[in-house]
N, C-alpha and C positions, 0 to 999 in steps of 0.2 A: 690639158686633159687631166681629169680628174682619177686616178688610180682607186679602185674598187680594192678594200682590202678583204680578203678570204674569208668568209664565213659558212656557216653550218647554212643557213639561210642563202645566202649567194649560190652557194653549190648546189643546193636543192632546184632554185630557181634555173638554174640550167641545166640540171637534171630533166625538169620538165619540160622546157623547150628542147631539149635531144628528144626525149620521147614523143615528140609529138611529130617529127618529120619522119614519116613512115620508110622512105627510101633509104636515110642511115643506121634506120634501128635494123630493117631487113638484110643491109647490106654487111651489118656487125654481126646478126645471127649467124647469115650464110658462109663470113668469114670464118668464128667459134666455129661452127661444124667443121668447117673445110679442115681448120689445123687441127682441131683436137680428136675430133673422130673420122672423119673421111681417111686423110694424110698427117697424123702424128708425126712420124720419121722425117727425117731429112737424108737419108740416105738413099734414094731415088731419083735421079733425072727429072723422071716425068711429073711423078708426086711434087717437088719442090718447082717444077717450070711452072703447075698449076697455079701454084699457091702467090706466087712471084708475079705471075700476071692478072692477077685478082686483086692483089695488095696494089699492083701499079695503077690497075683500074679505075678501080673504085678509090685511089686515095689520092688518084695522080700524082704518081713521084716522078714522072719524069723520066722512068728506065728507059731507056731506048734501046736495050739488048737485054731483054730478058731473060734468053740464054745464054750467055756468059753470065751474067748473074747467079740463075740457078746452079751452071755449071761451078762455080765459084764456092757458092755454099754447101753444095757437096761432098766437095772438095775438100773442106775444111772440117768433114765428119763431127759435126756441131751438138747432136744428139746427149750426150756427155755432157756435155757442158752446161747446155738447158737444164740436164736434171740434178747438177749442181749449183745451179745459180749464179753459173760467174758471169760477172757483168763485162767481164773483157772482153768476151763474146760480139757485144754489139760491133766496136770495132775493129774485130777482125770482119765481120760482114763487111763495114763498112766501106772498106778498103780494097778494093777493086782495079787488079788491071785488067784494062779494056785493051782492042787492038792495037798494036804499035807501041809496045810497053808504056801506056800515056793509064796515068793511075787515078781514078773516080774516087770520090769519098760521099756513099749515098748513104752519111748517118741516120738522118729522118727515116730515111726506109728500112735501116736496117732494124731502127728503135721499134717501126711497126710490125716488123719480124717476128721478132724477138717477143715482143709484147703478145701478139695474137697466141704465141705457146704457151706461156707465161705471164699474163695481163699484171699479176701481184709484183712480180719481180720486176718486169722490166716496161718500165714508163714510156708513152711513145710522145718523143718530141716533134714537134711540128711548130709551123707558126703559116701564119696567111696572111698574105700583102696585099 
């Protein structure tokens, strides 16, 4: 397999094909809104359950307790931390006891967390199989 190395050109060229599948562009506006102006804060229950099952939605992470999640990052009064840019942030998200003290690590998700407050700072890692 032939590895494509980065270019200014590469990136443009997928720049265009994202813009042209109207369902992710719609799905990345409606995201922006949601965190930046809808529900800024993360100090809410409900605000962060919405936002936590939007990101699972639409990005399919796979949460299968979206409230302990939310409850989690609540928890962890994160707001601060965003507005300084620390990147240890991601995993503390990450890093989830689930019931039965048995402990998740949903970094992908938490990178798109993070990223949706902060898209400059914090890069959202993924991959697809």
């Amino acid at each position: 397999m032939e590895i494509i190395r980065p270019s200014s050109k590469e990136v443009n060229k997928y720049l265009k094909l994202w813009d042209s599948l109207e369902n992710y562009v719609l799905q990345e506006s409606s995201l922006r809104k949601l965190f930046s102006v809808t529900y800024p804060l993360n100090n809410n229950l409900n605000d962060v359950l919405i936002k936590v099952c939007s990101l699972n939605d639409f990005y399919s992470t796979n949460i299968f307790s979206p409230f302990t999640v939310a409850k989690h990052i609540v928890s962890l009064d994160i707001d601060e931390k965003l507005n300084r840019d620390d990147l240890s942030l991601v995993n503390e998200i990450a890093n989830i006891k689930m019931r039965g003290d048995k402990s998740k690590n949903f970094y992908s998700f938490a990178t798109k967390y993070c990223s949706h407050h902060k898209p400059i700072v914090y890069p959202i890692y993924d991959f697809y199989r």
